[in-house]
Backbone bond lengths (Angstrom), bond angles and torsions (degrees), N, CA, C in turn:
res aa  C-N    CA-C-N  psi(-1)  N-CA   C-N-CA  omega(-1)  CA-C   N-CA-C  phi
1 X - - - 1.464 - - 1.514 111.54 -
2 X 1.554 115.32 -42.80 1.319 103.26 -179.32 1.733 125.24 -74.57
3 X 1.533 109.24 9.57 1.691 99.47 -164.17 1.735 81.13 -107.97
4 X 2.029 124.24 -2.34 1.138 104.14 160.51 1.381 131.69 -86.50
5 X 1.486 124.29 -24.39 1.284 127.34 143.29 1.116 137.44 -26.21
6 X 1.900 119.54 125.85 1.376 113.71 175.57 1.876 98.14 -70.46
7 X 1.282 101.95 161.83 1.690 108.95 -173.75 1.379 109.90 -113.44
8 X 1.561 118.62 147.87 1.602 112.91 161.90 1.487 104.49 -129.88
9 X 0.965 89.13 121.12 1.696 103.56 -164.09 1.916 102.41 -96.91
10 X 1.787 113.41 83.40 1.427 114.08 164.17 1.327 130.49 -61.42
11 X 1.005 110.16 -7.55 1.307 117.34 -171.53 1.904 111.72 33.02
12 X 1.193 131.80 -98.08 1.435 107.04 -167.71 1.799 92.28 -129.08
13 X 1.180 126.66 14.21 1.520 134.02 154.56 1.575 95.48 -34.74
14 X 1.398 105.76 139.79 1.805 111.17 150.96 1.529 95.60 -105.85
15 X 1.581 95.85 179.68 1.645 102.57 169.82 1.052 136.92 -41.57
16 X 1.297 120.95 -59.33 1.264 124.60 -167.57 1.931 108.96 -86.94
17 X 1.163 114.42 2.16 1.660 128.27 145.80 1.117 132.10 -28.99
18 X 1.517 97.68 -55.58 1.654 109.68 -166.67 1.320 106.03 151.13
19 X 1.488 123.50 -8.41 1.441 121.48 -137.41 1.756 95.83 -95.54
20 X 1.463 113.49 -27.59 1.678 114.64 168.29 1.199 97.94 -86.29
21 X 1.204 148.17 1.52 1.709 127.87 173.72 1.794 91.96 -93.66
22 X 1.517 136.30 -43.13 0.824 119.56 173.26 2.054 126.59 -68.15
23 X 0.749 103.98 -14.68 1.430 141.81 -176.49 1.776 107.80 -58.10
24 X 1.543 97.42 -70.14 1.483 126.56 149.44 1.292 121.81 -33.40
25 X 1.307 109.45 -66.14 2.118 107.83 -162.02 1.674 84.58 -91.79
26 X 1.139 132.33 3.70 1.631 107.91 168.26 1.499 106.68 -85.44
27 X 1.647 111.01 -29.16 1.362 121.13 -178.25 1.668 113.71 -67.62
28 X 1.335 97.94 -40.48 1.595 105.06 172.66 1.847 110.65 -57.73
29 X 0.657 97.88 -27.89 1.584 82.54 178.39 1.701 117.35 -85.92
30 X 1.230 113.62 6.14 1.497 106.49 -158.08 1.952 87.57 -119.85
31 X 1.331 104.02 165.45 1.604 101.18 176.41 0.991 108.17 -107.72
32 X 1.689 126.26 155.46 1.231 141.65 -171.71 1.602 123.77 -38.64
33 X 1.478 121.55 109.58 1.516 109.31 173.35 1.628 85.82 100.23
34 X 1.302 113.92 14.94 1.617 97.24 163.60 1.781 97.22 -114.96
35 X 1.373 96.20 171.98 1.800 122.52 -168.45 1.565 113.39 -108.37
36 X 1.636 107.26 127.94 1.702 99.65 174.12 1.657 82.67 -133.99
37 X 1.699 85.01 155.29 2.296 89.02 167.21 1.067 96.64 -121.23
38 X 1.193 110.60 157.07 1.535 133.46 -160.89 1.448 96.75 -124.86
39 X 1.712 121.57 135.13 1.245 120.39 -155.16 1.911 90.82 -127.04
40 X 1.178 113.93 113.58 1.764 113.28 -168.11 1.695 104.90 -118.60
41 X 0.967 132.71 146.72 1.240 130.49 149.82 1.664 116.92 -106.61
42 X 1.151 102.97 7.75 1.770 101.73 -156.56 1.695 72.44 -93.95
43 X 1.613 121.60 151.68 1.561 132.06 175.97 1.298 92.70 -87.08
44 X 1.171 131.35 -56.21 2.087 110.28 -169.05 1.417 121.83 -54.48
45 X 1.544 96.89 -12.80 1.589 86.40 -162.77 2.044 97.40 -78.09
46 X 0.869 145.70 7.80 1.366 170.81 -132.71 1.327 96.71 -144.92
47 X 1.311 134.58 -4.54 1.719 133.76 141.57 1.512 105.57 -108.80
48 X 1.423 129.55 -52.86 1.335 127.11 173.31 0.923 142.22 -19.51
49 X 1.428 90.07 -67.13 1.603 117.72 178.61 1.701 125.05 -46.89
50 X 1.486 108.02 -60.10 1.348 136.19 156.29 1.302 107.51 -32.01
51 X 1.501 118.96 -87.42 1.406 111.80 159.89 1.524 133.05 -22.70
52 X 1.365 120.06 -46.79 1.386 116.47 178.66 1.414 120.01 -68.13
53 X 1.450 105.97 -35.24 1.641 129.04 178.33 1.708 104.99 -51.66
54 X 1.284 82.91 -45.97 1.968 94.15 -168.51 1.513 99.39 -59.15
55 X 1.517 108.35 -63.07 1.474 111.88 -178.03 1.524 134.19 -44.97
56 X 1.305 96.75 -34.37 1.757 106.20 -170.09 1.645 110.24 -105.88
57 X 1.669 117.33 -5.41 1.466 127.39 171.27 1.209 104.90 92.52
58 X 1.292 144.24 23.23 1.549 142.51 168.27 1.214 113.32 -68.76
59 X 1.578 127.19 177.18 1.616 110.75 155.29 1.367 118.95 -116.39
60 X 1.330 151.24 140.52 0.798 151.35 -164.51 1.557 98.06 -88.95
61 X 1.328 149.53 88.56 1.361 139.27 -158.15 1.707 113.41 -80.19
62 X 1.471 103.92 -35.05 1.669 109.04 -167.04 1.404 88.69 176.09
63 X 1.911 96.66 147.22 1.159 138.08 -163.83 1.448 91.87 -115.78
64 X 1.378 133.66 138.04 1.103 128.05 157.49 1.534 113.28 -156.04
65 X 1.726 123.40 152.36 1.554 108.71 -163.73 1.824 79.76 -108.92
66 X 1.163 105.09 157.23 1.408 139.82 -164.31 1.758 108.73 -119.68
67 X 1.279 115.80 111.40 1.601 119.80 179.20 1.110 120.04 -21.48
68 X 1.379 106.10 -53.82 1.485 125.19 -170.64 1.655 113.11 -58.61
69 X 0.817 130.62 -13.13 1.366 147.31 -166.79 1.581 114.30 81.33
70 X 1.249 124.59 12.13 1.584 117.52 138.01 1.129 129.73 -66.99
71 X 1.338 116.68 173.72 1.431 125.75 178.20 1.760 98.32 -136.77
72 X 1.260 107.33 157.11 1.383 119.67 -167.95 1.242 115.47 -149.22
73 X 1.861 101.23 123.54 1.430 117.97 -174.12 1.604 86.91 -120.62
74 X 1.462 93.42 144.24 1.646 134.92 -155.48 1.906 80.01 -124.94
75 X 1.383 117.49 118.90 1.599 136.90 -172.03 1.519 105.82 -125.07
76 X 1.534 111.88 122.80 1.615 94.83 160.85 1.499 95.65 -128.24
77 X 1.626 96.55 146.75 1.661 115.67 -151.32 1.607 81.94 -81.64
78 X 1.762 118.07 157.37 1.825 116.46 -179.69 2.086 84.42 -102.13
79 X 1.330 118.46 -35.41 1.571 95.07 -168.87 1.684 91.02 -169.06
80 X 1.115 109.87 -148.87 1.797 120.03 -174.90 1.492 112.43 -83.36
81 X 1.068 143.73 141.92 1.365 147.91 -174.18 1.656 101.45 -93.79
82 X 1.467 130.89 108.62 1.084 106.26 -159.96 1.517 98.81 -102.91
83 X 1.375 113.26 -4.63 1.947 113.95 175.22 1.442 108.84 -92.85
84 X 1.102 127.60 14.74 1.521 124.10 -178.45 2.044 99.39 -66.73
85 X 1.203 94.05 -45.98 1.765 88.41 -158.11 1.604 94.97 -58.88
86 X 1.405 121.31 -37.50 1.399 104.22 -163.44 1.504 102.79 -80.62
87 X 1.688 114.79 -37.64 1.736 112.51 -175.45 2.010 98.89 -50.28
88 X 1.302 129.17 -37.88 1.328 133.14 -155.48 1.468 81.41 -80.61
89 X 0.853 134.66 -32.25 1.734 128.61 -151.12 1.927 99.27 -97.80
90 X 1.440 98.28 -28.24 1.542 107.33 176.60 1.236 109.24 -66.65
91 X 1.423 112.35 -35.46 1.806 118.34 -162.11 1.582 95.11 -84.30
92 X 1.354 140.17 -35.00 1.364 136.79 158.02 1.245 102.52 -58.09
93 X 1.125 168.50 -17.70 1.263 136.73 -154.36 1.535 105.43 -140.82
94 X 1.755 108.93 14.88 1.500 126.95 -165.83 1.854 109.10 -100.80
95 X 1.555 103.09 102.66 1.720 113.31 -171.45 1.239 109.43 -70.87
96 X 1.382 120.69 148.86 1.491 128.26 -167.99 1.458 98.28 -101.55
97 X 1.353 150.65 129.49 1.266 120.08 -151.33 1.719 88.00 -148.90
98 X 1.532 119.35 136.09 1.249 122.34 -161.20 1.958 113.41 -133.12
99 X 0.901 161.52 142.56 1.295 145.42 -171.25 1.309 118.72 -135.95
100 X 1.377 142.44 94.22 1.333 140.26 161.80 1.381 139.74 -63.52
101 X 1.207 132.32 111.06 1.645 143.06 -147.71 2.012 83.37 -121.87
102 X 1.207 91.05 112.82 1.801 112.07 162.18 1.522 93.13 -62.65
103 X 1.155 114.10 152.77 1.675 138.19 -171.42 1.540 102.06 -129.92
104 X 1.626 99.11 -80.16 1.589 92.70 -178.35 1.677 99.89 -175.47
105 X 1.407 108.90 164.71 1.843 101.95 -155.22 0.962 151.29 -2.29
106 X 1.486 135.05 -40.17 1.650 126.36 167.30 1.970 100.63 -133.53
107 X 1.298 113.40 52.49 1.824 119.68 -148.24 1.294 86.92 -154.25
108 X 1.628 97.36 142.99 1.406 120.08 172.50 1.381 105.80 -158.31
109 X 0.954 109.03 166.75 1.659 125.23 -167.58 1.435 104.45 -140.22
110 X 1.367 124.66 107.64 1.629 150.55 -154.88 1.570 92.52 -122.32
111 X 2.079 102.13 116.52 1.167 118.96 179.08 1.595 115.39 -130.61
112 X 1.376 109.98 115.45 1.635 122.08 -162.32 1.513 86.19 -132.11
113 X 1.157 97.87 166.26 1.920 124.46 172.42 1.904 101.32 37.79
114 X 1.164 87.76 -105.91 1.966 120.14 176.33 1.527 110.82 -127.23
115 X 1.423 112.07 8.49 1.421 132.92 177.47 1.395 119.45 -88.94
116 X 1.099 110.19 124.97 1.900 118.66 158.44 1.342 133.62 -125.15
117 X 1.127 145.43 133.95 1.132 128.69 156.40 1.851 107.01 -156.27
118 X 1.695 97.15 166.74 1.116 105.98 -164.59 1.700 113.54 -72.09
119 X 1.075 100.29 166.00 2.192 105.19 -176.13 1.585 92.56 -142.09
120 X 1.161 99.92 151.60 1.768 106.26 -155.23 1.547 87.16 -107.57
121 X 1.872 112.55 -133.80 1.179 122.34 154.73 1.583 139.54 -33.42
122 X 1.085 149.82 -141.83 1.072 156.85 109.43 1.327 129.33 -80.32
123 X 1.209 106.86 -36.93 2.118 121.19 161.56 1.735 77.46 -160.75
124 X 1.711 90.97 140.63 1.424 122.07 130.77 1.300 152.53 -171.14
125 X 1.073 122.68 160.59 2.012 122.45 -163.02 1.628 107.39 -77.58
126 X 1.320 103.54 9.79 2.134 93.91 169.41 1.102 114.82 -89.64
127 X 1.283 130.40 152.72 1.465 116.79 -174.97 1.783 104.00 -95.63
128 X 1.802 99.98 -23.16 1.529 104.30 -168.49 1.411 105.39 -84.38
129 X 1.183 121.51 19.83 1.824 123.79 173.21 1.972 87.31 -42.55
130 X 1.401 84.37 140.03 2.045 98.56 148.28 0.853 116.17 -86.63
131 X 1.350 135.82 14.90 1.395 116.04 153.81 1.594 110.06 172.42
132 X 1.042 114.61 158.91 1.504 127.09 -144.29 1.908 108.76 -48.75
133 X 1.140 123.76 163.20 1.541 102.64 163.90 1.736 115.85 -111.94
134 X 1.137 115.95 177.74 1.736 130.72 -149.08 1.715 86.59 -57.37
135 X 1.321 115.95 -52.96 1.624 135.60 -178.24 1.578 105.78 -46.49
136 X 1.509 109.74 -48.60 1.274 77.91 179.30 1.323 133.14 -124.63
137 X 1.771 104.48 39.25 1.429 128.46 179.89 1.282 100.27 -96.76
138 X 1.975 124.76 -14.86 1.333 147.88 -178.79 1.992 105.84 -74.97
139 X 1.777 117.78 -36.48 1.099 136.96 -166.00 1.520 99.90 -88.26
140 X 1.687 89.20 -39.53 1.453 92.87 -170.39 1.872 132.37 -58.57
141 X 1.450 79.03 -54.10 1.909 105.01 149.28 1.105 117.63 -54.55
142 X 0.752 159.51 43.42 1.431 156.07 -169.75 1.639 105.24 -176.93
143 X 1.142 122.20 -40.02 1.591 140.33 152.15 1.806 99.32 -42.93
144 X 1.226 101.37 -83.55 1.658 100.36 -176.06 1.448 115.36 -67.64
145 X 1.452 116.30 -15.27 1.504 103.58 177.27 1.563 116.93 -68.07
146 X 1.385 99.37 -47.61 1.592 114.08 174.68 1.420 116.04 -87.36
147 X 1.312 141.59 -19.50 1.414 132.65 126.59 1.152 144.33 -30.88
148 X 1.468 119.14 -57.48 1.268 104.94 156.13 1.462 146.27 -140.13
149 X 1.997 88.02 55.87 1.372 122.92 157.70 1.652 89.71 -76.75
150 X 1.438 115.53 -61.50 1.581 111.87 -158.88 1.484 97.99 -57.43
151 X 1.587 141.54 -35.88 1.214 98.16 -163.48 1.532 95.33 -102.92
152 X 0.830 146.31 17.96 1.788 138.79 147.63 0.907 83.07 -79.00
153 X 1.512 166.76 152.61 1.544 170.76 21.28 1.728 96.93 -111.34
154 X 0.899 133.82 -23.69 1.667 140.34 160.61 1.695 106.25 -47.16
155 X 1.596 78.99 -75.60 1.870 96.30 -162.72 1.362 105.78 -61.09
156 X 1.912 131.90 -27.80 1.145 126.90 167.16 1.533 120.88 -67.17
157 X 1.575 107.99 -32.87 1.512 83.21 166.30 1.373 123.10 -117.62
158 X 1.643 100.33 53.10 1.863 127.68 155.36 1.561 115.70 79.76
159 X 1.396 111.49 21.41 0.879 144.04 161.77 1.625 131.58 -70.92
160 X 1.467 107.82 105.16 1.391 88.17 -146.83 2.042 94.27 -112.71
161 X 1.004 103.88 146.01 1.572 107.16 -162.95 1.383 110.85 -96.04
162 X 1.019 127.22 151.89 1.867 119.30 178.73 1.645 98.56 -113.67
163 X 1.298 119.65 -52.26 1.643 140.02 168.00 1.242 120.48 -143.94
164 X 1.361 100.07 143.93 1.464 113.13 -170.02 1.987 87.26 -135.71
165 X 1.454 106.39 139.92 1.524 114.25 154.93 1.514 114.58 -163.53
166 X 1.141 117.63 148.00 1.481 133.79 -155.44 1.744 99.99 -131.76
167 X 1.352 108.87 114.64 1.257 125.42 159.87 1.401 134.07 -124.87
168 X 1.761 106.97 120.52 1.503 114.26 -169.87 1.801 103.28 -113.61
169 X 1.190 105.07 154.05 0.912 136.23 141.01 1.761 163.21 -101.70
170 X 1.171 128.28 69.55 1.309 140.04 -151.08 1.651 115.77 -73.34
171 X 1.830 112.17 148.31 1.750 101.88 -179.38 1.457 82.93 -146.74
172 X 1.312 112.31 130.97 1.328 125.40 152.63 1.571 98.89 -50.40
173 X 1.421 116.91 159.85 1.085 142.76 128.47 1.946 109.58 -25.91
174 X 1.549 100.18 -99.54 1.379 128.80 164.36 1.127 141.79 -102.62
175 X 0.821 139.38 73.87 2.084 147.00 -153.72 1.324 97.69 -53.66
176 X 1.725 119.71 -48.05 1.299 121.31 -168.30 1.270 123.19 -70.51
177 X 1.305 103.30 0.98 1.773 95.99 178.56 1.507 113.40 -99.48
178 X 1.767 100.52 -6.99 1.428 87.24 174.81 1.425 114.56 -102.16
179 X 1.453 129.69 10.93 1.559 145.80 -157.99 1.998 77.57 -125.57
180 X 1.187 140.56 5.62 1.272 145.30 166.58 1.625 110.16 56.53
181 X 1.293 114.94 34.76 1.768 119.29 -171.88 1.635 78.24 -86.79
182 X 1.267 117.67 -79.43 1.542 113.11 -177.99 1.551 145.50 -105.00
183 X 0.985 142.82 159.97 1.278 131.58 -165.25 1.525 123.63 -109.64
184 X 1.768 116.60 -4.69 1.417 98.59 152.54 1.279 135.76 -128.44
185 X 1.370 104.84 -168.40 1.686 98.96 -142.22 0.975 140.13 86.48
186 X 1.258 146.14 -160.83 1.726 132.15 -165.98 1.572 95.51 -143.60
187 X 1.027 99.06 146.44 1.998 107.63 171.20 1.356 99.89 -69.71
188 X 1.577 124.11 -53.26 1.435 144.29 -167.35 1.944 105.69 -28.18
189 X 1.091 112.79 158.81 1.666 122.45 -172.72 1.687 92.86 -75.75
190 X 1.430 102.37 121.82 1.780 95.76 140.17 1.474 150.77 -118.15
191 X 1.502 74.15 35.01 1.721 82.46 170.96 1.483 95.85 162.10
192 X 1.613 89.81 137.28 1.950 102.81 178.32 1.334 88.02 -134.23
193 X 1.786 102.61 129.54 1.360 129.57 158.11 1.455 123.85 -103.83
194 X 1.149 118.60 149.93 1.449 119.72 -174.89 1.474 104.65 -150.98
195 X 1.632 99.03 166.91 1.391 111.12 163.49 1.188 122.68 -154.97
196 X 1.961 128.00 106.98 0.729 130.11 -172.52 1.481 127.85 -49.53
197 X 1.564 149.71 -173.63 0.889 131.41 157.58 1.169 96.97 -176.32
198 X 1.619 119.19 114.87 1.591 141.35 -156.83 1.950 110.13 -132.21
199 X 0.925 93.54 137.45 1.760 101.58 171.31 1.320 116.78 -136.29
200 X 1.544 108.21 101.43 1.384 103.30 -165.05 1.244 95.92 -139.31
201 X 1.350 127.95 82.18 1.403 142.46 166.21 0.868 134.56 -10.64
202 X 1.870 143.09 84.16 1.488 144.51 176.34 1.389 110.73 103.29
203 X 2.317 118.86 -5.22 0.911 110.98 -169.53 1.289 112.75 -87.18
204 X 1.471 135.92 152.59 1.774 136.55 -167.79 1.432 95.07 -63.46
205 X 1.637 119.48 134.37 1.310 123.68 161.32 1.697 98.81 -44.37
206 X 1.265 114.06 -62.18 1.775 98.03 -159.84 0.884 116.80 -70.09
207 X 1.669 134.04 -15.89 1.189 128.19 156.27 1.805 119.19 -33.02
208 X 1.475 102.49 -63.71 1.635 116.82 -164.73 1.348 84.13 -79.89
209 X 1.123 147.37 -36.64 1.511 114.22 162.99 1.101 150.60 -83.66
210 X 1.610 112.73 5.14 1.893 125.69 143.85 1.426 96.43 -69.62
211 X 1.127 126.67 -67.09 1.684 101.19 -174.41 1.394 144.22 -79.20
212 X 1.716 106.21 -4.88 1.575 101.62 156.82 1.882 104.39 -62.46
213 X 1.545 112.20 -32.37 1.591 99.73 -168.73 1.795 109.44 -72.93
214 X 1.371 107.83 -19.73 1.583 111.46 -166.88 1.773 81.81 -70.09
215 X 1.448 124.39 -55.03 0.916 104.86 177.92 1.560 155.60 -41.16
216 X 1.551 81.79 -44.23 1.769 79.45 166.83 1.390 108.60 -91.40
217 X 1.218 127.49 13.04 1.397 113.32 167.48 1.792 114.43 -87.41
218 X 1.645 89.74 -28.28 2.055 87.35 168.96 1.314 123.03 -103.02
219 X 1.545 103.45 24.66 1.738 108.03 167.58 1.202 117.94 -67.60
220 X 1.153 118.80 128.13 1.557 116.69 166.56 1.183 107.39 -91.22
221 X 1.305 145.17 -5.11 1.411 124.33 179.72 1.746 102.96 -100.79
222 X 1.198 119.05 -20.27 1.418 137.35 -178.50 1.571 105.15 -76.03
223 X 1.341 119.46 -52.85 1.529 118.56 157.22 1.045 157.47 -26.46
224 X 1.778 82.33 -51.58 1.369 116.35 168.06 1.457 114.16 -56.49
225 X 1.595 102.68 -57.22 1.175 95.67 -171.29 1.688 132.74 -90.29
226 X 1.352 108.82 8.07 1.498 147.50 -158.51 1.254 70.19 -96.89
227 X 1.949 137.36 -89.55 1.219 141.41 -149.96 1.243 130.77 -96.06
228 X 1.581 117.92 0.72 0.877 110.64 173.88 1.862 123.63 108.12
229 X 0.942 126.20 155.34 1.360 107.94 153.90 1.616 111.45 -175.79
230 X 1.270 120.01 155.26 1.694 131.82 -160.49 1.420 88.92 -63.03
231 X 1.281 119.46 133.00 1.312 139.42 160.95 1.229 150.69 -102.71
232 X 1.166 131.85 51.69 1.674 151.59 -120.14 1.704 113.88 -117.53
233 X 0.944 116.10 53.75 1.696 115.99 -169.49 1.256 91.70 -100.92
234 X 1.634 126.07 137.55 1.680 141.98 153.15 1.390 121.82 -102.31
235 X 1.457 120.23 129.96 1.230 137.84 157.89 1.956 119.11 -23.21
236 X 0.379 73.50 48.09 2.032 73.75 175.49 1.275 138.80 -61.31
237 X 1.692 121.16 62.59 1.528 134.29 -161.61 2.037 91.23 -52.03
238 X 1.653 97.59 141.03 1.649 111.62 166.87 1.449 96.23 -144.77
């Protein structure tokens, strides 16, 4: 039964991830009173899920654990989802929104989600900073974006990882224009190098190298900085 099912393969997404928006547009394609299984490794989603089923009138048909260390829910859709286009259209048009509160001389305190933490300098050459600088909380993101996007895109396509580590390296353009000794050139990065470094036992080199590239092609923090983006912040006396 399951190799007749279309599949959605979460790999270690929970719900509120992405894993019911993908969940959704697989359902949208199928007609009413038909069945998809959903393939999870994440453990909550194995309360979630159930719950969501209940809420929106689906059936939850069968629970079953999977060798691989997934588990697999077997779904039959009750009819058409008629809020998908706008929930899909919400998740495009949904701002990630972050807030920095000055503390005291070269210190800041960076507040996102239920998250905080401190931001040091903007760049600097001490090693004994308390705490990281703007530059390389910028490397850092981009470290975990493409870290561990790549290994959720591994484990989804059954790929199982032993170690994974990612090392970058970043160069301004000009350092001195932002320490104000000189004025040309750009402070801005020109160029980040890296080198992945993966151990994933018996898996095809070209395999892991279509999907390290799928990866950086659906990075958003890699994009960002690959393409650019409108930059619009105002001064606001209180």
């Amino acid at each position: 039964m399951a190799g007749e099912l279309p599949v959605i393969d979460g790999g270690d997404l929970d719900c509120g991830s992405g894993l019911l928006l993908m969940i959704r547009k697989g359902m949208a394609e199928l007609p009413a009173g038909a069945s998809i299984e959903i393939r999870s490794r994440e453990p909550s989603v194995a309360e979630d899920l159930p719950a969501w089923c209940r809420m929106v009138g689906h059936t939850l048909l069968e629970t079953l654990p999977a060798d691989d260390g997934y588990t697999c829910f077997r779904v039959r859709k009750k009819g058409g989802d008629s809020e998908l286009a706008g929930d899909l259209q919400s998740a495009r048009d949904y701002r990630w929104r972050a807030r920095l509160r000055w503390e005291e001389g070269m210190r800041g305190r960076l507040f996102c989600r239920n998250h905080s933490f401190d931001v040091g300098q903007p760049l600097s050459f001490d090693t004994q900073d308390a705490a990281p600088s703007a530059l390389e909380y910028l490397l850092g993101a981009l470290g975990g974006c493409l870290g561990v996007g790549f290994a959720w895109r591994l484990r989804r396509a059954g790929i199982e990882v032993a170690n994974l580590e990612l090392s970058l390296a970043a160069q301004p353009e000009n350092v001195l224009v932002f320490l104000g000794i000189e004025e040309q050139g750009s402070p801005g990065l020109q160029s980040i190098e890296g080198t992945l470094y993966v151990d994933a036992p018996g898996a095809d080199d070209a395999r892991i190298d279509e999907i390290w590239l799928e990866t950086l092609r659906r990075s958003p923090v890699a994009n960002s900085l690959l393409h650019g983006c409108r930059l619009n912040i105002r001064c606001a006396r209180v």
